[in-house]
N, C-alpha and C positions, 0 to 999 in steps of 0.2 A: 407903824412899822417903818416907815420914811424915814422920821427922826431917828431911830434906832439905828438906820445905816448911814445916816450923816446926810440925807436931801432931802430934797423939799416935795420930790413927784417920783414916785418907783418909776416912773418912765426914765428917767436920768439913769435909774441903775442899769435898767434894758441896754440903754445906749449905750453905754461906759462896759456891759457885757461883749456889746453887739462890737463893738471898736476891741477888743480884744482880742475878738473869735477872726478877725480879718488880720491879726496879727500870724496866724496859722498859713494862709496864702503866701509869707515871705515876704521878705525885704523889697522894693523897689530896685530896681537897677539904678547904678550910681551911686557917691558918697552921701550927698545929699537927704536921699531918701532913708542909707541905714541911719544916718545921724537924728533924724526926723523921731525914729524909734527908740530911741535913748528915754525919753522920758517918760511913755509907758512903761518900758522894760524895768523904769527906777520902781513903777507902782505897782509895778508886778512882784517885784521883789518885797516891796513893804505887807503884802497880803498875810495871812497868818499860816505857818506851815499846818502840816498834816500832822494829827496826833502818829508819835509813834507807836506799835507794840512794845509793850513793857517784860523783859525776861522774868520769869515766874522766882518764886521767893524759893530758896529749898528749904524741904522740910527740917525743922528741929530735930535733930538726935533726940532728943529728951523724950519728946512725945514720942518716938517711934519704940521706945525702949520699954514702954509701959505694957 
């Protein structure tokens, strides 16, 4: 399963979770700090969206004519 997500020990993943969920607590005070967060936020953004719901198909006239 490791190789699967691209490491070497699902402990990395934990971590790399665990560094995320502290992203929740907010920015550090200073510029410093929010610039520091630039580059999670980039990996944050490469993650893979949420499937959408799909609008249902409408029915064919043809069939409903039967």
């Amino acid at each position: 399963m490791a190789n699967a997500l691209g490491v070497d020990d699902l402990n990395e993943v934990g971590g790399r979770i665990e560094d995320l969920l502290e992203l929740t607590k907010g920015p550090g005070k200073g510029l410093m700090a929010k610039l520091q967060l630039l580059p999670r936020l980039r990996e944050i953004s490469k993650f893979p969206r949420a499937p959408r719901a799909r609008p249902r198909a409408r029915r064919s006239s043809i069939a409903t004519t039967i």
